[in-house]
C-alpha positions as a Markdown table, in Angstrom:
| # | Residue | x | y | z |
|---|---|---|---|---|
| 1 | Unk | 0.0 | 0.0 | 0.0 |
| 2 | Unk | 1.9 | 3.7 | -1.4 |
| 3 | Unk | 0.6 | 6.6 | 0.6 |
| 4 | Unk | 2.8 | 8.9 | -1.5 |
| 5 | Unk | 0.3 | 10.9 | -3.2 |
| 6 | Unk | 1.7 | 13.9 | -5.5 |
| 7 | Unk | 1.4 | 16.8 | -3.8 |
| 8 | Unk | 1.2 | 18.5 | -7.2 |
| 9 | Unk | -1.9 | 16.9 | -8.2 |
| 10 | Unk | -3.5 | 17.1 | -4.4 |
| 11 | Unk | -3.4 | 21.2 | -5.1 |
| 12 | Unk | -4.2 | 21.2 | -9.0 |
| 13 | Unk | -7.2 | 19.2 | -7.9 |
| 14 | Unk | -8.1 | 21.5 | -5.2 |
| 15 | Unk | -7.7 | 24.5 | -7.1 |
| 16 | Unk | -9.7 | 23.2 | -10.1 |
| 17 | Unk | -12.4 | 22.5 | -7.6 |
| 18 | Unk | -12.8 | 25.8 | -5.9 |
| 19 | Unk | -13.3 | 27.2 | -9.4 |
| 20 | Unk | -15.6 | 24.7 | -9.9 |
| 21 | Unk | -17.4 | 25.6 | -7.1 |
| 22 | Unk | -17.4 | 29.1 | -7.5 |
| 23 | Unk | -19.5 | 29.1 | -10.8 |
| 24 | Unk | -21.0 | 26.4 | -9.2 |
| 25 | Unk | -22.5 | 28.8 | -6.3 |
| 26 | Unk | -22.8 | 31.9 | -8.6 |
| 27 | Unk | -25.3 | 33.5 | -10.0 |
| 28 | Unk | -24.6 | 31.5 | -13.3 |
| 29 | Unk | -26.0 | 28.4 | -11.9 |
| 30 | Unk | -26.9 | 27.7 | -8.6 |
| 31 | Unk | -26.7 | 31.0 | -6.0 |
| 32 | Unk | -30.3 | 32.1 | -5.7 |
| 33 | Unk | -31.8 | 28.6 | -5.1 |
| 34 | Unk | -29.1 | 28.0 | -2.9 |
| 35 | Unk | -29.0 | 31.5 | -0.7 |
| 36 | Unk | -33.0 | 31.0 | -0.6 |
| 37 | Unk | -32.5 | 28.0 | 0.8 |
| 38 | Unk | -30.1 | 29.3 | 3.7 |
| 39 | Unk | -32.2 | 32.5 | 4.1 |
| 40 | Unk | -29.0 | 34.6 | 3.1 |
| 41 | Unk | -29.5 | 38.0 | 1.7 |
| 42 | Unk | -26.5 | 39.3 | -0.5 |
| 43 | Unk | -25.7 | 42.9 | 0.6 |
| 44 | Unk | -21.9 | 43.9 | 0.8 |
| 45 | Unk | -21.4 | 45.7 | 3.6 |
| 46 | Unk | -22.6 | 42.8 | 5.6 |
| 47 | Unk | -20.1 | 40.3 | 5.1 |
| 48 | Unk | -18.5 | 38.6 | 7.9 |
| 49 | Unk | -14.9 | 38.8 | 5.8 |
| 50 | Unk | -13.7 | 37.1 | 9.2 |
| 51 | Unk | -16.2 | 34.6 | 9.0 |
| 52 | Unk | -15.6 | 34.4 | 5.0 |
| 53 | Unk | -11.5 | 33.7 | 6.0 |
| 54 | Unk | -12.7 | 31.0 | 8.2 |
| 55 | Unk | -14.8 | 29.2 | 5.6 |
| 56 | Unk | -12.5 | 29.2 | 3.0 |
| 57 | Unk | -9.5 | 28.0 | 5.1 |
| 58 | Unk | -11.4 | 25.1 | 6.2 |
| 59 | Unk | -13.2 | 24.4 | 2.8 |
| 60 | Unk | -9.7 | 24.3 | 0.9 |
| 61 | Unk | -8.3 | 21.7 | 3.9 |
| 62 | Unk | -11.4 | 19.5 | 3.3 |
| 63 | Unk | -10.8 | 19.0 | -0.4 |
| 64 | Unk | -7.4 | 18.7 | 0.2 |
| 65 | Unk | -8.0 | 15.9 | 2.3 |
| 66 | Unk | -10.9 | 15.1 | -0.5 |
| 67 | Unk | -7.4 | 15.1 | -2.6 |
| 68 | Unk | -5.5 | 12.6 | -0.7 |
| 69 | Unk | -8.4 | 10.2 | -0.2 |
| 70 | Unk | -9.0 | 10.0 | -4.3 |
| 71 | Unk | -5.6 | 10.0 | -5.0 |
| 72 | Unk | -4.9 | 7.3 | -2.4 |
| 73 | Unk | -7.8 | 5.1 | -3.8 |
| 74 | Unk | -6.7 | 5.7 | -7.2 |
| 75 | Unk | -3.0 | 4.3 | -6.4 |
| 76 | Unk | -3.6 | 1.7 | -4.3 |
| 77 | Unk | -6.8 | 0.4 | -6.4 |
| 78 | Unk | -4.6 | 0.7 | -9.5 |
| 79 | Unk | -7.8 | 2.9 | -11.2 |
| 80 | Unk | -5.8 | 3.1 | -14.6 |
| 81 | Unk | -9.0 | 4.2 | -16.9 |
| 82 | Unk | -11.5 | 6.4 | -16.3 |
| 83 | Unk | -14.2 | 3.4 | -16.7 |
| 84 | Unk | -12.5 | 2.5 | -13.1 |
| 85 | Unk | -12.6 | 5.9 | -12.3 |
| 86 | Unk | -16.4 | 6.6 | -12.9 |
| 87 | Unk | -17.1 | 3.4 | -10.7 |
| 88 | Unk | -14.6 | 4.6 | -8.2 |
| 89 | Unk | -16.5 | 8.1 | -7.9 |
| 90 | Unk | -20.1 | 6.4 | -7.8 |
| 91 | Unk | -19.1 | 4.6 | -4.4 |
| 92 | Unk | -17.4 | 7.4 | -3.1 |
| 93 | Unk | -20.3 | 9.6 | -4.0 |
| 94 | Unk | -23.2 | 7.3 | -2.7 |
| 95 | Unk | -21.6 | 6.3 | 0.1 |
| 96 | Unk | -20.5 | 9.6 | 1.3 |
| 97 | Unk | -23.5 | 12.0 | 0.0 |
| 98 | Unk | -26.6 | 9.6 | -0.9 |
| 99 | Unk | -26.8 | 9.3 | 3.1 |
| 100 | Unk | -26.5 | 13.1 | 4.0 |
| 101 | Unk | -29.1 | 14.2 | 1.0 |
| 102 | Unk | -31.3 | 11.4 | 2.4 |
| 103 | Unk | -30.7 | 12.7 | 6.0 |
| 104 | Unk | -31.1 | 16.6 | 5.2 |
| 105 | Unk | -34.6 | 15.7 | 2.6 |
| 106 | Unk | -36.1 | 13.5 | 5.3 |
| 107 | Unk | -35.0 | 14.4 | 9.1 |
| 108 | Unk | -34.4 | 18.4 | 8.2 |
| 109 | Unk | -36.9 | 19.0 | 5.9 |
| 110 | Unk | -34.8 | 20.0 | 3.3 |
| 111 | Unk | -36.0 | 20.5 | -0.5 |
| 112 | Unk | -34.7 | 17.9 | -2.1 |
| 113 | Unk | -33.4 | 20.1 | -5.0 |
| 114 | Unk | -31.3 | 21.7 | -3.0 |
| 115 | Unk | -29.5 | 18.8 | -1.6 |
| 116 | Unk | -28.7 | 17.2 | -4.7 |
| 117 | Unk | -27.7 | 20.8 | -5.9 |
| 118 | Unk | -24.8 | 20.6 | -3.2 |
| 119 | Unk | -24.3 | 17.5 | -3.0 |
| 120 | Unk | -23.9 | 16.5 | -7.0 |
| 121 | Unk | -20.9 | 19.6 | -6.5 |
| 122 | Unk | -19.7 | 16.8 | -4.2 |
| 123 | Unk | -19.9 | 14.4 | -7.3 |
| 124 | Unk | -18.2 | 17.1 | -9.5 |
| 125 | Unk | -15.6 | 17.2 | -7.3 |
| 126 | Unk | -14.6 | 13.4 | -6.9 |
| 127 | Unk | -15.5 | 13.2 | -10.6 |
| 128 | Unk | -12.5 | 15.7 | -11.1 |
| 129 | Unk | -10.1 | 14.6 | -8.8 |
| 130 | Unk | -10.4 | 11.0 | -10.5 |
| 131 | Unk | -9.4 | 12.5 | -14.0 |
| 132 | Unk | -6.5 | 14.2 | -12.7 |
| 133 | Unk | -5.1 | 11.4 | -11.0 |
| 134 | Unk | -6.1 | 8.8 | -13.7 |
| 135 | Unk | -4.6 | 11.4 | -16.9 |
| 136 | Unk | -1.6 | 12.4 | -14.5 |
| 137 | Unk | -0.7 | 10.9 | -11.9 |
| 138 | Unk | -0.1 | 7.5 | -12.9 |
């Protein structure tokens, strides 16, 4: 078992998916559905920047780690085409977010287009990690 993961590809991947989620959560695709949901009004002058820091420190740590955990599957499952690659990102998805969509629609009350509107992001995101590592990385 190799837990060397490139370091290289870890932050590519993380950087492609903070763009990713950027359009993701703008007013392109997804940002009134989603602030409706959350009850968030968008007015400049009362943004937390603080707050906004916070977020996006923790939010780039979690896909990094999002990074390692594809890239060390990918390695150590010897995921060497991208048919491999789309099953490895169907378990990782449905095991990770099936659950919490399921959990937010039917305990919270949640619509359930706006869970699968964050939670298919989630799916994006494995989705790109997996191409990296499968084009590059091997």
């Amino acid at each position: 078992m190799t837990y060397n993961i490139d370091w290289v590809l870890m932050l590519l991947g993380t950087a492609i998916n903070m763009v990713i989620g950027s359009i993701w959560y703008s007013p392109v695709l997804f940002a009134k559905e989603w602030m409706d949901d959350i009850n968030l009004v968008y007015e400049e002058e009362e943004i937390d920047i603080a707050r906004m820091v916070k977020v996006y420190v923790f939010l780039i740590i979690s896909l990094l780690f999002m990074g390692y955990l594809v890239g060390f599957l990918v390695m150590n499952l010897h995921i060497i085409d991208m048919r491999m690659g789309l099953s490895l990102v169907l378990i990782l998805w449905i095991g990770s977010s099936l659950p919490v969509i399921i959990k937010r629609w039917g305990f919270e009350g949640k619509d359930i287009r706006i869970c699968m509107i964050n939670n298919v992001y989630n799916f994006i995101c494995y989705l790109t990690l997996v191409m990296i590592y499968v084009r590059y990385g091997l």
